[in-house]
C-alpha positions in Angstrom: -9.4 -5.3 19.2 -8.7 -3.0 16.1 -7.0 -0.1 16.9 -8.9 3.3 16.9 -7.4 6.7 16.9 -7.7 9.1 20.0 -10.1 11.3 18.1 -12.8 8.3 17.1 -12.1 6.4 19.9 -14.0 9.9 21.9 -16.9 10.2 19.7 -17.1 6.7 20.1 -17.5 6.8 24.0 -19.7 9.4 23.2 -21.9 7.8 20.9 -22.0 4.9 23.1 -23.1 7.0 26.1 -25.9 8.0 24.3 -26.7 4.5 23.4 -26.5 3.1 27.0 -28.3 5.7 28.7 -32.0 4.4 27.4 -33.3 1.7 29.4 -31.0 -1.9 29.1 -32.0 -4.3 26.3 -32.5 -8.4 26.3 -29.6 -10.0 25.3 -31.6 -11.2 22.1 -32.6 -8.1 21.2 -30.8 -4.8 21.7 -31.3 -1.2 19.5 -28.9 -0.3 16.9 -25.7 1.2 18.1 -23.3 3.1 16.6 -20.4 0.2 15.6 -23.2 -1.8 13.9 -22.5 0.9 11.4 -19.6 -1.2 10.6 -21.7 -4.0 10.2 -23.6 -2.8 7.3 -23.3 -3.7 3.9 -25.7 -3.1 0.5 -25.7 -4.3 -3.0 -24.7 -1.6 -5.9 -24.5 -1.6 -9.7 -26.4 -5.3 -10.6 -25.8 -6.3 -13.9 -27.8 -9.3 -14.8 -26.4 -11.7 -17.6 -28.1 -11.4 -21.5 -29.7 -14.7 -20.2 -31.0 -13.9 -17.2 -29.7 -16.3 -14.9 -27.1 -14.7 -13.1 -26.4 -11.3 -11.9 -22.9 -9.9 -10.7 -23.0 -6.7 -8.6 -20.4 -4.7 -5.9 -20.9 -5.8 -2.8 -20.1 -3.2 0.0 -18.8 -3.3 3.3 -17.1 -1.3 5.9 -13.5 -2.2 6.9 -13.2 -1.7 10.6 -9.4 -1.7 10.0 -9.5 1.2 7.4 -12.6 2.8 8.3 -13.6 3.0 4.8 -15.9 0.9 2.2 -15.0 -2.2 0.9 -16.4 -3.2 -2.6 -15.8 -6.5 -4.3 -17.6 -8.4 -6.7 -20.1 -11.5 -6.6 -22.3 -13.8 -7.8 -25.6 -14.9 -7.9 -28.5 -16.9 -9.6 -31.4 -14.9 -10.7 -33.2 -17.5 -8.5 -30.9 -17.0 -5.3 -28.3 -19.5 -5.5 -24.8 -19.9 -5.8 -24.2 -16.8 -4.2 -20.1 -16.4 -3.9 -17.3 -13.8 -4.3 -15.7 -13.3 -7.6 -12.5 -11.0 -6.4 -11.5 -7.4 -6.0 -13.1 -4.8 -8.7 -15.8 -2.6 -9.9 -17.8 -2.0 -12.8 -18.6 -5.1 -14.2 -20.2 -5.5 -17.6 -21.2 -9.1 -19.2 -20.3 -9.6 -22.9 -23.1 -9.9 -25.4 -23.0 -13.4 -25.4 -22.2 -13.6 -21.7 -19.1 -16.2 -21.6 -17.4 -13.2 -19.8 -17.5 -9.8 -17.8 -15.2 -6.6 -18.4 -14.3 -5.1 -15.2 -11.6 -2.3 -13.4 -9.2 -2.8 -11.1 -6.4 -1.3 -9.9 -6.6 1.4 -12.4 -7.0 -1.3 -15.4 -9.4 -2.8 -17.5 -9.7 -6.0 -16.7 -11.5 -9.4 -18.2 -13.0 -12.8 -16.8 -14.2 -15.7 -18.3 -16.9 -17.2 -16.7 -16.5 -21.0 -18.0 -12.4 -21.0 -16.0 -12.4 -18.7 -13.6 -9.2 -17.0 -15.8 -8.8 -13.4 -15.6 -6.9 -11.2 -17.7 -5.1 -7.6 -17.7 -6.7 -5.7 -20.8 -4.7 -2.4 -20.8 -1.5 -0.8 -19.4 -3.5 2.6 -18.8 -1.8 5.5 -17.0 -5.0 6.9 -16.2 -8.1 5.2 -14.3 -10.8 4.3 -17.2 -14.7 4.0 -16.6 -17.9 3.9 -18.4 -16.9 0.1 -19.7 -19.7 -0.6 -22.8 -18.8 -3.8 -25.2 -19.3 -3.9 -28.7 -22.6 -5.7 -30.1 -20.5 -8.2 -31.5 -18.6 -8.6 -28.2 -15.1 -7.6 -30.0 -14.3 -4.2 -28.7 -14.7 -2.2 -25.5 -15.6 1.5 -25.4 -14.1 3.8 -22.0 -14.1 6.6 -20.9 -10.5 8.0 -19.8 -8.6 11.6 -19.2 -5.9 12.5 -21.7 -3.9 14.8 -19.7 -2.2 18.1 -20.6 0.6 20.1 -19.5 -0.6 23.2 -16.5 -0.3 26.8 -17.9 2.5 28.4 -16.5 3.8 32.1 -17.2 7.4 31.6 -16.0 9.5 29.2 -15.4 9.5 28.0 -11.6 13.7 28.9 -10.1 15.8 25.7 -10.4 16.9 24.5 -7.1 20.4 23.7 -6.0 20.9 19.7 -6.1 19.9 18.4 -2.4 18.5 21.2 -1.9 14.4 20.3 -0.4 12.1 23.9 -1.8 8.4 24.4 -1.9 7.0 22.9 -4.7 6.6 24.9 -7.9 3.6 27.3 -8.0 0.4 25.8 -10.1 -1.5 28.5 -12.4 -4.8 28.0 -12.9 -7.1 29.7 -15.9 -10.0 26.8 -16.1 -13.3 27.3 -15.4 -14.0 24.4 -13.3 -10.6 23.5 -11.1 -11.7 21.5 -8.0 -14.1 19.2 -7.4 -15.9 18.8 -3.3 -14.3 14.5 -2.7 -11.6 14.9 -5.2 -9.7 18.5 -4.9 -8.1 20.1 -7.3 -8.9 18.3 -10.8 -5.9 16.9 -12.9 -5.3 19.4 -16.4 -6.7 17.2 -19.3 -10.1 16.4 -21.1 -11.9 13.2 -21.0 -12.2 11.3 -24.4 -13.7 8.1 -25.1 -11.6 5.2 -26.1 -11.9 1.8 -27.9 -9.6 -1.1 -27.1 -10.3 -4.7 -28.8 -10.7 -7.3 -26.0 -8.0 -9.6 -27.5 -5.8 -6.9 -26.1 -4.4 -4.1 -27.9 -3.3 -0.1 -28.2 -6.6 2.1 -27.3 -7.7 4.1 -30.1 -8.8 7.6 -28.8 -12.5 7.9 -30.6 -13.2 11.8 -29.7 -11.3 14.8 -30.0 -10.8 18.4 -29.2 -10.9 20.6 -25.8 -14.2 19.4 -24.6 -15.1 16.7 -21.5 -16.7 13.4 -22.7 -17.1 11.8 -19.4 -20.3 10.1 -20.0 -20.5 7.0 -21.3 -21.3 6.2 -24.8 -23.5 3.6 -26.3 -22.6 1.7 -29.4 -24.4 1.6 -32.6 -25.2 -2.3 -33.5 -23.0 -2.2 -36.2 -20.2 -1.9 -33.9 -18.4 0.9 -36.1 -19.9 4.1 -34.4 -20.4 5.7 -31.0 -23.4 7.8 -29.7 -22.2 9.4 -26.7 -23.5 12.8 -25.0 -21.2 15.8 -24.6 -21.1 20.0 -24.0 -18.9 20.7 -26.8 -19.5 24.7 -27.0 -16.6 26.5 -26.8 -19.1 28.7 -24.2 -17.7 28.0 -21.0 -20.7 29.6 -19.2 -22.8 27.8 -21.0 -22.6 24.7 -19.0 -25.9 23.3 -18.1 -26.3 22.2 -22.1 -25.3 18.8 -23.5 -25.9 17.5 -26.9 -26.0 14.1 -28.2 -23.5 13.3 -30.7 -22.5 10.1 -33.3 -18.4 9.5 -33.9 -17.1 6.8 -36.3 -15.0 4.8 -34.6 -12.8 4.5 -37.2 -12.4 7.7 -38.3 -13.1 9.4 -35.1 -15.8 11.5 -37.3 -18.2 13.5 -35.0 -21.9 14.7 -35.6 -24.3 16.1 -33.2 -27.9 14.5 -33.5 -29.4 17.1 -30.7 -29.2 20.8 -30.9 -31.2 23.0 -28.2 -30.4 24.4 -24.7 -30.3 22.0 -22.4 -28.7 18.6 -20.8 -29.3 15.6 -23.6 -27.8 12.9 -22.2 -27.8 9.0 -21.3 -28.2 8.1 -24.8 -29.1 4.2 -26.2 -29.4 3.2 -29.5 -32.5 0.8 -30.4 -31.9 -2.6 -31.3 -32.5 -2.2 -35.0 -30.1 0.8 -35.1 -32.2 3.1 -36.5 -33.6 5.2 -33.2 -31.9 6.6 -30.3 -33.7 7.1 -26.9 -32.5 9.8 -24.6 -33.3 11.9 -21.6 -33.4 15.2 -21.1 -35.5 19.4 -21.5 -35.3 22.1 -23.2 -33.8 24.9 -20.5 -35.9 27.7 -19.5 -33.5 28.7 -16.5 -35.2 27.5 -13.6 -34.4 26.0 -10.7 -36.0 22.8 -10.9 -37.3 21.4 -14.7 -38.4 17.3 -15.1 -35.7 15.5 -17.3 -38.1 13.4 -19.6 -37.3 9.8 -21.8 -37.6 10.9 -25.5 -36.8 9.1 -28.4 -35.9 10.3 -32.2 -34.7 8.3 -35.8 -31.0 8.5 -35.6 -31.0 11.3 -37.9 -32.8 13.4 -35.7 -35.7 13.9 -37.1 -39.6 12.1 -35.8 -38.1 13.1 -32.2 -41.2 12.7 -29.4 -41.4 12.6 -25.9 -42.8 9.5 -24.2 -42.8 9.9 -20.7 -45.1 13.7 -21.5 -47.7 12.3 -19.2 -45.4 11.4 -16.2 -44.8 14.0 -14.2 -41.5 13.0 -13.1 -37.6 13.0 -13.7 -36.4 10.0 -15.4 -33.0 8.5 -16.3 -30.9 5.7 -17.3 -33.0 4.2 -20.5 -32.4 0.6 -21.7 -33.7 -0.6 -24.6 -36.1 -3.7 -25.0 -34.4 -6.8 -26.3 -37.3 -7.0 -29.3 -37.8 -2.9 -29.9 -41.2 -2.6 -28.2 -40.1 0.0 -26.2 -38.1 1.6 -22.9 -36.7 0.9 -19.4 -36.0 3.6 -17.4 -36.2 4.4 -13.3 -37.4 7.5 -11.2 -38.6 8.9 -8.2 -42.0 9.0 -7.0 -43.2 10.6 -3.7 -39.9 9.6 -2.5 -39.5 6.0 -3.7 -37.4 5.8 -6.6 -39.1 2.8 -9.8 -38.1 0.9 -12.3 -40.7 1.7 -15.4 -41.1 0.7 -19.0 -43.1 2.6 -21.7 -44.0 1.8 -25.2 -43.2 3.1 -28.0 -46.3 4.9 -28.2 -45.7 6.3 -24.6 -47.6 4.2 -22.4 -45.9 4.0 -19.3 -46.1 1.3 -16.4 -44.6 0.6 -12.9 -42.3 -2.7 -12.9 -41.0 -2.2 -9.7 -40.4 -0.1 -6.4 -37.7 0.1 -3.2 -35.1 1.0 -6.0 -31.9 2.0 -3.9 -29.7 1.4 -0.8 -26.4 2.8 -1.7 -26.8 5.9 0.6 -26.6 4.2 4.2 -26.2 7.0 6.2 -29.4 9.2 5.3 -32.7 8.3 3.4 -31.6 9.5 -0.2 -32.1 7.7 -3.2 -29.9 6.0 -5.2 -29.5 2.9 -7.1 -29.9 1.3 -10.7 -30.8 -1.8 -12.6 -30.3 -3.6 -16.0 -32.1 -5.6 -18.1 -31.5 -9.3 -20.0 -32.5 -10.0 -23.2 -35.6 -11.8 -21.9 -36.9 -9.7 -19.9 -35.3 -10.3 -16.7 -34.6 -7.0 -14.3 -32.2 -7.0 -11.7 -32.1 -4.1 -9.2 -30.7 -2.9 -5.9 -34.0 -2.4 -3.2 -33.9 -0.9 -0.1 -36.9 -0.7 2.9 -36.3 1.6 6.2 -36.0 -1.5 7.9 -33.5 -3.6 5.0 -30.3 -1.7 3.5 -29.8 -2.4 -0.2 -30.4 -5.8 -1.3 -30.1 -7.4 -4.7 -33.9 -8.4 -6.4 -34.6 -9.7 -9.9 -38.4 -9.8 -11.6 -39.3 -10.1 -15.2 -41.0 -8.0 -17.3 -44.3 -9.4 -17.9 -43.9 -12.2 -15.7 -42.6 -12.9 -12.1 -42.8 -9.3 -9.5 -39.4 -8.4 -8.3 -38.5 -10.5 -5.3 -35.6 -10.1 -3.0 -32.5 -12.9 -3.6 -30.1 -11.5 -1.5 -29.6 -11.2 2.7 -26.8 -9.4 2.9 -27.6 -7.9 6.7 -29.3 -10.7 8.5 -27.1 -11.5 10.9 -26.8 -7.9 12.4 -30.8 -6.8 12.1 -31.7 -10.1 12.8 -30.4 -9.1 16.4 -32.0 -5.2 16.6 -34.6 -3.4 16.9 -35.2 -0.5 14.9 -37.1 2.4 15.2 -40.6 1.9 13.2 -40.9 3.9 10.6 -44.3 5.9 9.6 -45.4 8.1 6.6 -47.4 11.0 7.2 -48.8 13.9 5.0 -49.7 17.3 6.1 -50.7 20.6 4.7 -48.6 23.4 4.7 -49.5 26.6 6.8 -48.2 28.7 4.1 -51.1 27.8 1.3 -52.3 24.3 2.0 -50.5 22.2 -0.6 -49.6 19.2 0.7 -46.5 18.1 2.0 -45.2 14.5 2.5 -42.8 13.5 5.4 -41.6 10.4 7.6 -41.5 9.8 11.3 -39.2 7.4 13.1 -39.8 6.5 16.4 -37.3 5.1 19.2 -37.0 1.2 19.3 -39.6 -0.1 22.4 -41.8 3.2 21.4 -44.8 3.8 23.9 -47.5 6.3 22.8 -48.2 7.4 26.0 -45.0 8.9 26.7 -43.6 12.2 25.4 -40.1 11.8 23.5 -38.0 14.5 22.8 -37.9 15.3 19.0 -35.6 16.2 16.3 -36.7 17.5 12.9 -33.8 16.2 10.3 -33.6 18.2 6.8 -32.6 17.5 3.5 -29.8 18.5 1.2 -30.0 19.6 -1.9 -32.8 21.0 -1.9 -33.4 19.6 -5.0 -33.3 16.2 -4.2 -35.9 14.0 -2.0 -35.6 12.0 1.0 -38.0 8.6 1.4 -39.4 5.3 2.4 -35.4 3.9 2.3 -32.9 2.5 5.2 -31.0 5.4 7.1 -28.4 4.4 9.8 -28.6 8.2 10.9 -32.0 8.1 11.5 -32.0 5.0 12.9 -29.0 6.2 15.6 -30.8 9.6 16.5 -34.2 7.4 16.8 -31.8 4.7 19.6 -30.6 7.8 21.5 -34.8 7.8 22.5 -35.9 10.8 19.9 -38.4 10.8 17.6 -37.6 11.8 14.3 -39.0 13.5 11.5 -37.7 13.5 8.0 -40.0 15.4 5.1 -39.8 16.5 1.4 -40.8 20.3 1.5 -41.3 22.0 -1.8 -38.3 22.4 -3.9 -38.2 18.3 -3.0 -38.1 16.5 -6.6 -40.5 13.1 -7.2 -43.8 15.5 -6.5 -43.8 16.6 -10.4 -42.1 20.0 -11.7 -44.6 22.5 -10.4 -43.9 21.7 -6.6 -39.9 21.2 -7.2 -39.4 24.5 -9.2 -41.1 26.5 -6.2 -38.3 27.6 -4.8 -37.1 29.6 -8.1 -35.3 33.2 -6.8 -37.5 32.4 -3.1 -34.6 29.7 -1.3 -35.0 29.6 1.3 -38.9 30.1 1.3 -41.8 28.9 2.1 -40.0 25.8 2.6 -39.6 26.7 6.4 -43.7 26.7 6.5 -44.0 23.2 4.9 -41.5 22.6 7.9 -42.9 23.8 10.7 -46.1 22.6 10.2 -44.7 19.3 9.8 -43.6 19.8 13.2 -46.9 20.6 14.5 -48.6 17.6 12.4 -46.4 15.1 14.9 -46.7 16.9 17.7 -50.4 16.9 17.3 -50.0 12.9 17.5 -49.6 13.3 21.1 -46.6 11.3 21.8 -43.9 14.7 21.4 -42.5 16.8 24.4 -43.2 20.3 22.9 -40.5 21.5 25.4 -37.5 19.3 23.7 -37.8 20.1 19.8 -34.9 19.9 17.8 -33.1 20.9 14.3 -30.7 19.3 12.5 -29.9 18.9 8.8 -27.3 19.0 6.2 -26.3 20.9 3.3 -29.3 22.2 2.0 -31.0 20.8 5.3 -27.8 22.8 7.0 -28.8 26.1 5.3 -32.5 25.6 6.4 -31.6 25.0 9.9 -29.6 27.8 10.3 -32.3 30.0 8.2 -34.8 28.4 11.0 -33.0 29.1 14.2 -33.3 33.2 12.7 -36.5 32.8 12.2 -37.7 31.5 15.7 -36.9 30.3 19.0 -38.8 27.4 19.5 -36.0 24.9 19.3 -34.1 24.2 22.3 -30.7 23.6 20.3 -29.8 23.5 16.7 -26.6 21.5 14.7 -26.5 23.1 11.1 -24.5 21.0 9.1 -22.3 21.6 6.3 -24.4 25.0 5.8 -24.4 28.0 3.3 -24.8 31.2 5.2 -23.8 33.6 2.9 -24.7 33.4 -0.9 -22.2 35.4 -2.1 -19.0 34.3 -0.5 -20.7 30.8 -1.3 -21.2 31.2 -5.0 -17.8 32.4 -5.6 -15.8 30.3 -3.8 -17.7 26.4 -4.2 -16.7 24.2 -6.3 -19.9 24.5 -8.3 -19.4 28.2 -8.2 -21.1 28.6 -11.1 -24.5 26.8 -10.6 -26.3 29.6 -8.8 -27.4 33.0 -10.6 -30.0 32.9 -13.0 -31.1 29.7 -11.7 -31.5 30.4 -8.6 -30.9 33.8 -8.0 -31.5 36.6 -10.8 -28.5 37.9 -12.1 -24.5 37.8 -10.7 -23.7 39.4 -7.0 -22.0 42.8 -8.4 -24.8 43.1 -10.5 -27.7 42.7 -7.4 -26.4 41.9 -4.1 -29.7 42.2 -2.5 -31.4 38.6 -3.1 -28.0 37.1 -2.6 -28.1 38.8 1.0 -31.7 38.6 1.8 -31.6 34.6 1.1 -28.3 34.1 3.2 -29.1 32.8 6.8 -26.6 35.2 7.9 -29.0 38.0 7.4 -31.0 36.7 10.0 -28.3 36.1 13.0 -29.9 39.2 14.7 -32.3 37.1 15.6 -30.8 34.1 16.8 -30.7 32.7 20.5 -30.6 29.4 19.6 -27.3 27.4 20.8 -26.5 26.3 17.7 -23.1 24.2 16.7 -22.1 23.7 13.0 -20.5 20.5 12.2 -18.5 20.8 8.6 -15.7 18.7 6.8 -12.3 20.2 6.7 -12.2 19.4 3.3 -15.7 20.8 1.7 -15.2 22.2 -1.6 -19.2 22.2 -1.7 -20.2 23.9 1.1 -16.9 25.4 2.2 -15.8 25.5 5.9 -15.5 29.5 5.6 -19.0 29.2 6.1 -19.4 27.3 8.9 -17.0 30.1 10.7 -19.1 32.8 9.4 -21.6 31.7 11.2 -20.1 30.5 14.1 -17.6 33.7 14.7 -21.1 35.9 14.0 -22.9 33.9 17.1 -20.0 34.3 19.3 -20.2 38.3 18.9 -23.6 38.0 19.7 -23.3 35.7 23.0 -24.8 32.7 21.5 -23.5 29.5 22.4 -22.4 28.0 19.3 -19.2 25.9 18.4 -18.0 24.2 15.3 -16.8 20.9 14.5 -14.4 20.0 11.4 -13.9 16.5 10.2 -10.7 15.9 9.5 -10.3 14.4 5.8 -14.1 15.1 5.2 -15.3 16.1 2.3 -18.9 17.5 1.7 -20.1 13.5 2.1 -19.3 13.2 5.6 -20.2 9.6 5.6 -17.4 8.0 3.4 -15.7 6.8 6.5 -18.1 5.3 9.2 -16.3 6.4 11.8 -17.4 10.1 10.9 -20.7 9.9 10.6 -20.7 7.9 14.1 -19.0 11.1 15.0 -21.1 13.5 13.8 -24.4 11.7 14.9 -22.5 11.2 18.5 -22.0 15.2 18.8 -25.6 16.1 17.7 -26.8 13.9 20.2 -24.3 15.2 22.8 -25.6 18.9 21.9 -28.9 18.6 22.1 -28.8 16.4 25.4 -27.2 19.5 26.7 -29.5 21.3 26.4 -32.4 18.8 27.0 -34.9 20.1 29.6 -36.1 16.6 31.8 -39.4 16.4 32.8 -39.7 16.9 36.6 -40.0 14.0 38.6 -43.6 12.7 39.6 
């Protein structure tokens, strides 16, 4: 039996209580229980081969023994066969001619030849690398890596005797962005981009100067430059632009092809060499604006936008084999696409389901690539299927799905059905798109308690996707609701920029009437509702509890309750006035104030607990005790609870987010009113 610490081992028996205490299922067939969690495992980052008959991708699992993700590489025939491991990496990228795949591990660059089997260390690097692109002619590979510099320091720290153990030296710190929510405080150096020939070699450093170039850059075909996207003002506070800029590779020359205010970014360079396709908007400071695929001769001029009639965000272009046009993916209504438009900006759907690499909660995310025939691999995911690996062809066969990675566990439970539902909001009528789950067994005429679970971001959209949270809250016997209020991107720009300086806003109306839209189904117990989300979702459900009562208990998770504290002490400190509130908090404390949920804890008597990581640089745990030491002045019942090790993604290790769904279900059965007996 692996051995569990005290700590997981009770949210365990916790969890399991909750599991156990719905009526006993067939031995066949039981609901899905916390430690199935560790069960689980999803397809990421499928790179299929310039011929299109194989596709290598990171497969992920959960090690029970580490309680942490495992990712290795395999395998596969675009047609489902020969499925098998290759070994221990990430980030694999076939060569042009496909006879072998560039790959990290252990901090290196590393290569395989797929006729032997052989495998090869590339670099001796001191730092980790990433953004792996090969050359056209298969020669050289481009990375992304830090080049590290000494920390400023205004005296020299006092020598200690020999033996002697002191407190390590103090660290000054003058950057503008120092820690990072999952990493901490960020090592001193820039990120440059780097060329290394593949026969093995020095790295030539490419870019230069006191700027980050962490995105990865896209060769020219003739193999001698780099186009590569970078925020090279010397601005500081000018940091939502990006630019999109040409270097020699031998001469580590540098010119910028983009100039306006704004992120330009993801850029690839047409097979010919002569255009560049890109994605990206011109800023006008607002909250939410649609990132659209454009495309311009590489020496920027002709530059047009080809996604203008697509009201949606788009990313990650890929050019055609032949030139006729674009690959890219997005979100739609909450279900993220791969598309293709022409050159003259036609635009069509090749495929849905994109996504399966956020297990715990119903977020998007995912990616795909393209061979030289046409042949698209991606990563899919269903409420009822985590991410598996599909391949379709552009033109010819609809994606189908050629992996079955989770079988064996869902082959043995049943899940809560999943059911979309629209409503219109009581605040003006638009309409507003959401997601029930209901508990395994579910029987229309009975009336189940129900928990309304909100979204983080908020600029950022649940959907139609596999969710082992939703899926444990809908076991403990609740139904669920999960929706994308406005401010919720994949419903165009108009309905995601609604929340500029008004968050949170009407927001809580597209919410609430959501409620009442499932409780007008009939199946709800109007005298159990409950609130739970995170983040964004946590802010909303603390804003909601101060707004009214009619929830029996509340768990805000990972919440902001006060702007200002929150904007000056995050770890994207910088990302909030102008864009979402007007002006800095000296300048106009009021809207900082009037936004905060804390404003409203007057009003509160909900019991509401607040369930935060220890180690949230996003959302940091000051807030949570704000809150929490501000509704035990009051008399509220409230309590927090800190993940040890957690960072703002509370689901990294499996254990936690078994934990965390175990206590929400804990506090709201506490205060649970059961119906009196018959």
């Amino acid at each position: 039996m692996p051995r569990i610490n005290r700590d997981t081992l009770a949210a365990l028996v916790v969890a399991a209580t909750f599991v156990t205490a719905t009526p006993a299922p067939t031995h066949a067939q039981s609901r899905f229980e916390p430690m199935d969690v560790f069960q689980l495992e999803y397809a990421a980052d499928p790179q299929v081969s310039p011929d299109g008959s194989q596709v290598v991708y990171i497969r992920t699992s959960m090690d029970i023994m580490r309680d942490r993700k495992r990712s290795e590489l395999w395998i596969i025939g675009a047609d489902g066969s020969d499925h098998r491991r290759l070994g221990e990496g990430g980030s694999p990228r076939w060569s042009p001619d496909g006879t072998r795949i560039a790959y990290t591990a252990g901090g290196q660059i590393r290569l395989r030849w797929m006729d032997t089997g052989e495998t090869a260390t590339l670099t001796q690097l001191t730092e980790s690398p990433g953004g792996l692109r090969w050359s056209p002619g298969g020669r050289h590979i481009a990375f992304n890596m830090l080049v590290p510099y000494p920390p400023p320091s205004l005296a020299a720290p006092p020598r200690p005797p020999e033996g002697a153990e002191w407190a390590a030296p103090p660290i000054m710190e003058d950057r503008f962005k120092s820690r990072q929510d999952g990493v901490g405080y960020l090592d001193f150096g820039y990120s440059h981009i780097f060329v290394i020939p593949v026969d093995g070699g020095t790295p030539t450093q490419v870019t230069s100067g006191d700027f980050q170039h962490s995105s990865a850059a896209a060769w020219h075909p003739d193999g001698t430059h780099l186009v590569f996207s970078a925020n090279r003002n010397p601005d500081v506070l000018d940091y939502r632009n990006s630019e999109l800029y040409i270097a020699s590779v031998e001469t580590g020359d540098i010119r910028a092809l983009t100039d306006r205010p704004g992120p330009d970014g993801s850029p690839a360079v047409s097979p010919d060499g002569r255009q560049v396709a890109f994605v990206g908007y011109e800023d006008r400071t607002r909250t939410y604006q649609v990132s659209r695929l454009q495309v311009m001769n590489l020496d920027g001029s002709g530059h047009r936008t080809l996604t203008a009639g697509l009201d949606r965000s788009v990313s990650s272009p890929v050019w055609a084999a032949d030139g006729s046009g674009i690959y890219f993916q997005y979100d739609d209504e909450g279900n993220s696409k791969v598309g293709f438009a022409t050159l003259d900006g036609a635009t069509e759907v090749l495929a849905g389901d994109l996504g399966g690499t956020s297990y715990g909660r119903p977020y998007g995310g995912g990616s795909f690539s393209v061979a030289n025939d046409g042949t698209f691999a991606l990563n899919q995911t269903r409420p009822d299927m985590p991410g598996e690996l599909a391949v379709g062809t552009h033109g010819g066969a609809a994606a189908r799905t050629i992996t079955d990675l989770n079988s064996d566990l869902l082959a043995n439970r049943t899940l809560g059905e999943v059911e979309e539902i629209w409503w219109e909001s009581s605040y003006d009528g638009r309409p507003v798109h959401g997601w029930i789950v209901k508990p395994p067994d579910f029987d229309p005429n009975r009336r189940y308690p129900f928990i309304l679970e909100i979204h983080g971001g908020p600029v950022s959209n649940y959907g139609d996707r596999f969710s082992a949270e939703m899926q444990l809250l809908a076991s403990a016997g609740y139904v669920v609701l999960y929706a994308n209020p406005r401010g919720s991107t994949s419903y165009g720009e108009e309905f995601g920029d609604l929340l500029y300086h008004n968050y949170p806003g009407q927001d809580y109306d597209d919410l609430i009437s959501g409620v009442d839209a499932v409780i007008e189904q009939g199946y709800v117990d109007e005298n159990n509702l409950f609130v739970t989300g995170g983040s964004a979702g946590g802010i909303m459900t603390a804003w909601i509890v101060g707004k009214t009562d009619r929830f029996r208990a509340a768990v805000s998770q990972k919440p902001v309750v006060n702007w200002i504290s929150k904007t000056l002490t995050a770890d994207n400190w910088y990302g909030y006035y102008h864009s979402r509130y007007e002006g800095l908090p000296w300048e106009d404390p009021e809207p900082y104030w009037r936004f905060s949920p804390l404003s409203l804890v007057g009003n509160v008597t909900t019991p509401t607990m607040i369930i935060t990581g220890e180690e949230d640089l996003r959302t940091p745990l000051s807030e949570s005790y704000q809150m929490f030491h501000a509704l035990k002045m009051r008399g509220i019942d409230t309590a927090v609870i800190r993940l040890p090790g957690a960072s703002h993604d509370m689901s990294r290790r499996p254990s936690q987010l078994m934990a965390k769904i175990a206590n929400i279900v804990a506090w709201f059965e506490k205060y649970r009113v059961m119906p009196a007996a018959s």
